[in-house]
C-alpha positions as CSV (number, residue, x, y, z in Angstrom):
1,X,-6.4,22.3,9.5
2,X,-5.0,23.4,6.4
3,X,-6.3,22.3,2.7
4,X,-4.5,19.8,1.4
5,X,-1.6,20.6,-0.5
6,X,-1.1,24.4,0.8
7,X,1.9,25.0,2.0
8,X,3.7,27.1,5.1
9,X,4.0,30.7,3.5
10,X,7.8,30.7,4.7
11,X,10.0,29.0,1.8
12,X,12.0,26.9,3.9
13,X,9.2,25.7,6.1
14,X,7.4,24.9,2.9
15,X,10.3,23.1,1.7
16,X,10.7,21.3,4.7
17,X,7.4,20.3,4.4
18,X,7.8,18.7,1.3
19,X,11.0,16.8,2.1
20,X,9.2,15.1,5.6
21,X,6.2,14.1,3.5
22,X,8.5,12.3,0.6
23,X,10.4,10.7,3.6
24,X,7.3,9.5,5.3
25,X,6.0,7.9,2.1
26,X,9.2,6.4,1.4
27,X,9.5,4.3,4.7
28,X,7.0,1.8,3.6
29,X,4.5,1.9,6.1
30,X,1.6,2.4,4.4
31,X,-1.8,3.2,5.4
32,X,-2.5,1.8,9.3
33,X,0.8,0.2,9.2
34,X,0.0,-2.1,6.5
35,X,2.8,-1.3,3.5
36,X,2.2,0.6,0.9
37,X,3.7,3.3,-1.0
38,X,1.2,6.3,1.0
39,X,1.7,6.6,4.4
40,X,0.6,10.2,4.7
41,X,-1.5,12.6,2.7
42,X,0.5,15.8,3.7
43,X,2.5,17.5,6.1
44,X,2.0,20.8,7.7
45,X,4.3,23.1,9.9
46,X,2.6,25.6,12.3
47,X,5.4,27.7,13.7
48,X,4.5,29.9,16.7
49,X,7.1,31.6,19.4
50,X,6.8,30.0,23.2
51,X,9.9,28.9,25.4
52,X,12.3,26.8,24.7
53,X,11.4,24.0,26.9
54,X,7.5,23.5,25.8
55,X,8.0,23.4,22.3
56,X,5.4,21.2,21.0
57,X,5.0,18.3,18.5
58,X,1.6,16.6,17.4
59,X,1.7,13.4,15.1
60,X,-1.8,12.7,14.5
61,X,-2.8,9.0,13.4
62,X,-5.7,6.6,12.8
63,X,-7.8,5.0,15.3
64,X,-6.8,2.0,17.1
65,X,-8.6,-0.4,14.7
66,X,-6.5,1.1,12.3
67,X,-3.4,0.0,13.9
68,X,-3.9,-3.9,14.8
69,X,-4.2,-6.9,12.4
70,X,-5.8,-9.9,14.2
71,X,-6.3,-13.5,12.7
72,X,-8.0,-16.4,13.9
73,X,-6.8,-20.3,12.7
């Protein structure tokens, strides 16, 4: 885990750090789902070499309760 707000020490992998986060927050989403204008904190890219064909991607979200809206009439 990186503090918030530091950045990749390569320029364009900063950069495009910067550009997913703004994207994110404009889709809307908001926290848990919920709309809003803040629907992640940050973004951070971890580059490391490995094969082609096992390049992994983590998207790390809230719990369950997080994600579900229930009402009763």
């Amino acid at each position: 885990m990186l503090p918030f707000g530091e950045r990749n020490p390569d320029p364009a992998i900063a950069a495009l750090e910067v550009e997913i986060l703004e994207e994110v927050n404009k889709s809307g989403l908001g926290p848990g789902g919920y709309g809003g204008t803040v629907t992640a904190l940050d973004v951070h890219i971890k580059t490391l070499p490995c094969h082609i064909a096992s390049l992994p991607v983590a998207v790390n979200i809230q719990c369950h309760a997080h994600r579900i809206r229930e009402a009763i009439l």
